[in-house]
C-alpha positions, -999 to +999 in steps of 0.1 A: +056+154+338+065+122+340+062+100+377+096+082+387+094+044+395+093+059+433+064+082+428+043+055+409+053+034+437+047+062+468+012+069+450-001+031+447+003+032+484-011+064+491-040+051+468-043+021+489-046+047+523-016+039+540+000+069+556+034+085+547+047+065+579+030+031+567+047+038+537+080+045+547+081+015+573+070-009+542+093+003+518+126+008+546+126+043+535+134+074+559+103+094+563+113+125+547+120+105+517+085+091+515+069+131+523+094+145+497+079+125+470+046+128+486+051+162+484+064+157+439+027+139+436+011+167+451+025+192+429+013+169+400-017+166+405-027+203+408-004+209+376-027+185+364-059+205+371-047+239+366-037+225+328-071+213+322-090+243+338-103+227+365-098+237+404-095+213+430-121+226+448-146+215+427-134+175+431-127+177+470-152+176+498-147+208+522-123+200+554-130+185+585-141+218+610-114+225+635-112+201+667-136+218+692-155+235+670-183+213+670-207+223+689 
């Protein structure tokens, strides 16, 4: 699959850690238009890994516990 000039562009900042709202305000973009292509790089990604064999579980650290659970 090959990214649109708006996913390459979405995923630089999402690289860079801004937040889908960071990204939207920068760009003048509504929101859902910024999480729908969030959501295209996503897909991507674990298109990516399933092609190659790989799980993303093996590149991730685990999650965060719930809030309130540490104790």
């Amino acid at each position: 699959m090959q990214l649109t000039q708006d996913e390459q562009l979405v995923l630089r900042h999402l690289v860079a850690g801004r937040t889908s709202e960071e990204i939207a305000a920068t760009l003048g973009w509504p929101l859902q238009a910024v999480r729908n292509r969030t959501h295209t790089l996503i897909t991507w990604v674990l298109d990516e890994l399933g092609a190659s064999g790989r799980t993303p579980s093996e590149y991730l650290p685990p999650p965060p516990p719930p809030v309130g659970s540490e104790g």
